[in-house]
DRENVEX-259710 format. One record per atom (N, C-alpha, C): residue in three letters; x, y, z; atom name. Coordinates in steps of 0.02 Angstrom, whole numbers, plus 32768, in hexadecimal, padded with zeros to 4 digits. Layout:
% DRENVEX-259710
+-----+------+------+------+----+
|  aa |   c1 |   c2 |   c3 | at |
+-----+------+------+------+----+
| ala |    X |    Y |    Z | CA |
...
+-----+------+------+------+----+
This chain:
% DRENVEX-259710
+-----+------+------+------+----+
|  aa |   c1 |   c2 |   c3 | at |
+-----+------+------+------+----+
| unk | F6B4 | 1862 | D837 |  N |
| unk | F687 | 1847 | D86A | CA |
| unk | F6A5 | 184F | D8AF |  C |
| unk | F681 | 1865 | D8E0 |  N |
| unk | F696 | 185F | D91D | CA |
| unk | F68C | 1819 | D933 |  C |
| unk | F6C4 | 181F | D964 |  N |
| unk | F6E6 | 17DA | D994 | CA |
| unk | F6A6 | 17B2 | D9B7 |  C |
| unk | F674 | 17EB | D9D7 |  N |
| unk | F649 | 17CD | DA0A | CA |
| unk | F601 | 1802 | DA05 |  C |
| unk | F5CF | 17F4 | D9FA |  N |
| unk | F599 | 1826 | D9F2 | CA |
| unk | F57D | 181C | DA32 |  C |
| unk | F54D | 184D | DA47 |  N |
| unk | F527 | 1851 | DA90 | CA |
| unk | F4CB | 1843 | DA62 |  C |
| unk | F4CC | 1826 | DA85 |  N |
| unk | F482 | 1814 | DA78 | CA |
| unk | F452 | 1812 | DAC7 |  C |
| unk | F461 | 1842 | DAF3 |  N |
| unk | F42B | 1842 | DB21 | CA |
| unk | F409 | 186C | DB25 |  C |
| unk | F3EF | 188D | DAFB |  N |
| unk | F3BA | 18B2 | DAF6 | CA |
| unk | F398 | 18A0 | DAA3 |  C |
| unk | F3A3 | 185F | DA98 |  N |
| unk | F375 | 1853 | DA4F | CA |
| unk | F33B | 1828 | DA6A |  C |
| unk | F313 | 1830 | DA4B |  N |
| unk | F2C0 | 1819 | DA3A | CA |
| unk | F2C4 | 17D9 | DA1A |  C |
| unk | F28D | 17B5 | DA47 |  N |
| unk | F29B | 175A | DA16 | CA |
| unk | F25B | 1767 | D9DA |  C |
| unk | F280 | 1749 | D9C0 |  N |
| unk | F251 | 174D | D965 | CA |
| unk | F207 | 172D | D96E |  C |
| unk | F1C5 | 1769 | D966 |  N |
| unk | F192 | 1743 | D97D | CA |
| unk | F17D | 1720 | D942 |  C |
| unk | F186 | 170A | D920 |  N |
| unk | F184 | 16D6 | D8D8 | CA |
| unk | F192 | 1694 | D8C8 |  C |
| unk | F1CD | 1689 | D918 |  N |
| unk | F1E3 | 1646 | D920 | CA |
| unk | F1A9 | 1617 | D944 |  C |
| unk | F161 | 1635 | D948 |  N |
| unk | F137 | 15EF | D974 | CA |
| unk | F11C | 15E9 | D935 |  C |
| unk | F110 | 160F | D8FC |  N |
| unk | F0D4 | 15FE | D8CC | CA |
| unk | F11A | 15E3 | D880 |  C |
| unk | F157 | 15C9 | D891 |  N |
| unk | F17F | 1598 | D871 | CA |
| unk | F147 | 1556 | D845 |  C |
| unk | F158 | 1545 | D804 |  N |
| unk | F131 | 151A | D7E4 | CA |
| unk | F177 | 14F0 | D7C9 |  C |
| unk | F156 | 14B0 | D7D7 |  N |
| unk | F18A | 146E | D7B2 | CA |
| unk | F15C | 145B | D782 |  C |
| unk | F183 | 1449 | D73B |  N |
| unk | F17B | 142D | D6F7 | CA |
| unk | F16C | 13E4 | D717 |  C |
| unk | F143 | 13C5 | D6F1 |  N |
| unk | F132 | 138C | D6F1 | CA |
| unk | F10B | 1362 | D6B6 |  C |
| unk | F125 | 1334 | D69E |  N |
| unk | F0FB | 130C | D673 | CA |
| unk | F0BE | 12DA | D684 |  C |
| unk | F07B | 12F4 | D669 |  N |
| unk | F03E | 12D1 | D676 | CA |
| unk | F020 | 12C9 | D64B |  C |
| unk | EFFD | 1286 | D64E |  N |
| unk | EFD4 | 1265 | D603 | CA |
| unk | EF94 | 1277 | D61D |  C |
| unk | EF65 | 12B0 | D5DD |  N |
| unk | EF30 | 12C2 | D5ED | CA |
| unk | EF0C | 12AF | D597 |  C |
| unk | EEE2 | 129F | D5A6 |  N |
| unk | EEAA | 1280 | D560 | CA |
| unk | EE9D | 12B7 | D53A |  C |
| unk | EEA8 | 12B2 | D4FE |  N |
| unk | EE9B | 12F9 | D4D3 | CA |
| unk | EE64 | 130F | D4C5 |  C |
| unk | EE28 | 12ED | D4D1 |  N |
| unk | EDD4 | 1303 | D4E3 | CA |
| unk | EDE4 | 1336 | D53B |  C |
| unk | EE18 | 1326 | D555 |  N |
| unk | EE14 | 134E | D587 | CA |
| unk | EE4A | 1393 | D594 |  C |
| unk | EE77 | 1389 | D551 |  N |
| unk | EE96 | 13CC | D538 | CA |
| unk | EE75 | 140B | D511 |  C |
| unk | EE52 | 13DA | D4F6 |  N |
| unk | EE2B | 13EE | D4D5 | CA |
| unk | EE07 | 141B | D4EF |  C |
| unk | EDDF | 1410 | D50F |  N |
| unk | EDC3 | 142D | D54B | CA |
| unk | EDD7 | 1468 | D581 |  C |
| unk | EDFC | 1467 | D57F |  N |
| unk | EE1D | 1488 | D599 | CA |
| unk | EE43 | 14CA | D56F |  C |
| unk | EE5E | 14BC | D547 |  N |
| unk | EE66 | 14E5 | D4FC | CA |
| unk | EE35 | 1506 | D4F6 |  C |
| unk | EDF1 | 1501 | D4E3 |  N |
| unk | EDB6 | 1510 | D4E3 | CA |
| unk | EDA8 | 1551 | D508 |  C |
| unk | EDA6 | 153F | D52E |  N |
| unk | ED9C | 1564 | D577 | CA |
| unk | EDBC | 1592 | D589 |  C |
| unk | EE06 | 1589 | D576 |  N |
| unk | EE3D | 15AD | D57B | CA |
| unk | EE2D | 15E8 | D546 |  C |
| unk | EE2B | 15E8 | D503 |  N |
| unk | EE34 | 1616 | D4DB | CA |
| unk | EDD8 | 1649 | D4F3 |  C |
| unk | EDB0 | 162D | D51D |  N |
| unk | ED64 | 164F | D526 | CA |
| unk | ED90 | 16A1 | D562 |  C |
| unk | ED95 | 1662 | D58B |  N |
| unk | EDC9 | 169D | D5CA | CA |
| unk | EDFD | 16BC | D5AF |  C |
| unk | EE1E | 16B0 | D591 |  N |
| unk | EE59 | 16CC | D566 | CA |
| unk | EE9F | 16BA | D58D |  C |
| unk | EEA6 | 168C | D5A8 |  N |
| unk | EEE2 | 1674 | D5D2 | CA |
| unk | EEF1 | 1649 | D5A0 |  C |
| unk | EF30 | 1627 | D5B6 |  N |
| unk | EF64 | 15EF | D593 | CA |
| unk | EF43 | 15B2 | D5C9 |  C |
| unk | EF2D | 1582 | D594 |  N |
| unk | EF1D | 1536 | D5B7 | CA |
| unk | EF4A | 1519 | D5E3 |  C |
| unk | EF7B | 151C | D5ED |  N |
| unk | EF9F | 14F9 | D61E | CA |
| unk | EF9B | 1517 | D650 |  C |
| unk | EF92 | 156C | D65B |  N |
| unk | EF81 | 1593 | D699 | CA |
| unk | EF48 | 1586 | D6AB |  C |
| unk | EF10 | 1586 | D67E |  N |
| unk | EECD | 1566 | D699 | CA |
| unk | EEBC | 151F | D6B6 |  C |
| unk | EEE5 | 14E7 | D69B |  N |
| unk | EEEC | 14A0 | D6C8 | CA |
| unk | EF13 | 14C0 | D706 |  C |
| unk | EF54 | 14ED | D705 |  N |
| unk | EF53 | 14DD | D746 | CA |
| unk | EF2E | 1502 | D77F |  C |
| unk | EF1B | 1547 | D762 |  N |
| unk | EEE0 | 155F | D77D | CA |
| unk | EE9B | 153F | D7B1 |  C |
| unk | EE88 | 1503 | D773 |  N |
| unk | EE59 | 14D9 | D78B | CA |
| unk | EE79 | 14A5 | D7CF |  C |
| unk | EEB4 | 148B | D7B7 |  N |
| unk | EEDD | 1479 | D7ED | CA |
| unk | EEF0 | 148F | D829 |  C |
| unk | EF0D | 14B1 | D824 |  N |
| unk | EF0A | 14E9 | D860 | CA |
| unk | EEDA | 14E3 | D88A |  C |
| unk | EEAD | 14F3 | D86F |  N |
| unk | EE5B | 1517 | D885 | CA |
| unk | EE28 | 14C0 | D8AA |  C |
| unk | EE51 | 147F | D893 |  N |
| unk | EE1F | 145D | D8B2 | CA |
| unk | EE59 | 1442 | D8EE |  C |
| unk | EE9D | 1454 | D8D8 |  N |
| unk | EEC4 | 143A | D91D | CA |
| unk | EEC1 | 146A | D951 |  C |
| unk | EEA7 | 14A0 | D94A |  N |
| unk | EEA0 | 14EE | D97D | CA |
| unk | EE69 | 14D3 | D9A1 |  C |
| unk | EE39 | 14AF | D981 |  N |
| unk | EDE6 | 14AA | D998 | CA |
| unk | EDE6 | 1462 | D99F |  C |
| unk | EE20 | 1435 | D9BC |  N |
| unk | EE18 | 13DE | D9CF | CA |
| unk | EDE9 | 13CD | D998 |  C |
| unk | EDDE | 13CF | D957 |  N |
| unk | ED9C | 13B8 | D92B | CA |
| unk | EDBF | 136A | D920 |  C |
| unk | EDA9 | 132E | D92F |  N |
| unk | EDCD | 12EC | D92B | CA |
| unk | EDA4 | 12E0 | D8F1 |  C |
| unk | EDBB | 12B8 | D8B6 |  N |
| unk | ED9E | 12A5 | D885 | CA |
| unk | ED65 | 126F | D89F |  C |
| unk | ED3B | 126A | D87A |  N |
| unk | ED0F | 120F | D879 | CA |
| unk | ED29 | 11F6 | D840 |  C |
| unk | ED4E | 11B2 | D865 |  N |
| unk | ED59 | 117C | D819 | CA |
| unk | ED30 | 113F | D839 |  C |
| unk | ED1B | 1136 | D811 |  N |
| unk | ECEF | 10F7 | D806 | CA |
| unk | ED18 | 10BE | D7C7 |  C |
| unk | ED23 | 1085 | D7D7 |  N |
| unk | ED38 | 1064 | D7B9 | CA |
| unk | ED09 | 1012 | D78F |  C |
| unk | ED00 | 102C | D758 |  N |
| unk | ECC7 | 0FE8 | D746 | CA |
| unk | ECDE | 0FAC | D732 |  C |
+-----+------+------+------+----+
């Protein structure tokens, strides 16, 4: 290995803004389900399709309605 490498002419990694963190979330299995579903129609993996859908309503401000009874 060399002592000291030159790095001023390298390129920043364009892959580092679209970075994903693991996270544990409790989702109802009528709504995995669902999603599963859906998943195998498109032919993607369900967890790419939640976050897909995710993505797609934090890109577009979509705020949920909760109503609480």
């Amino acid at each position: 290995m060399r002592k000291e490498y030159d790095f001023s002419n390298s390129i920043q990694n364009p892959y580092t803004e679209k970075v994903k963190k693991q996270i544990s979330i409790n989702i109802e299995v009528d709504t995995i389900e669902y999603f599963k579903t859906l998943a195998k129609k498109v032919g993607i993996p369900y967890q790419n399709l939640i976050n897909s859908y995710l993505s797609d309503c934090a890109e577009k401000h979509i705020e949920p309605k909760v109503q609480w009874n």
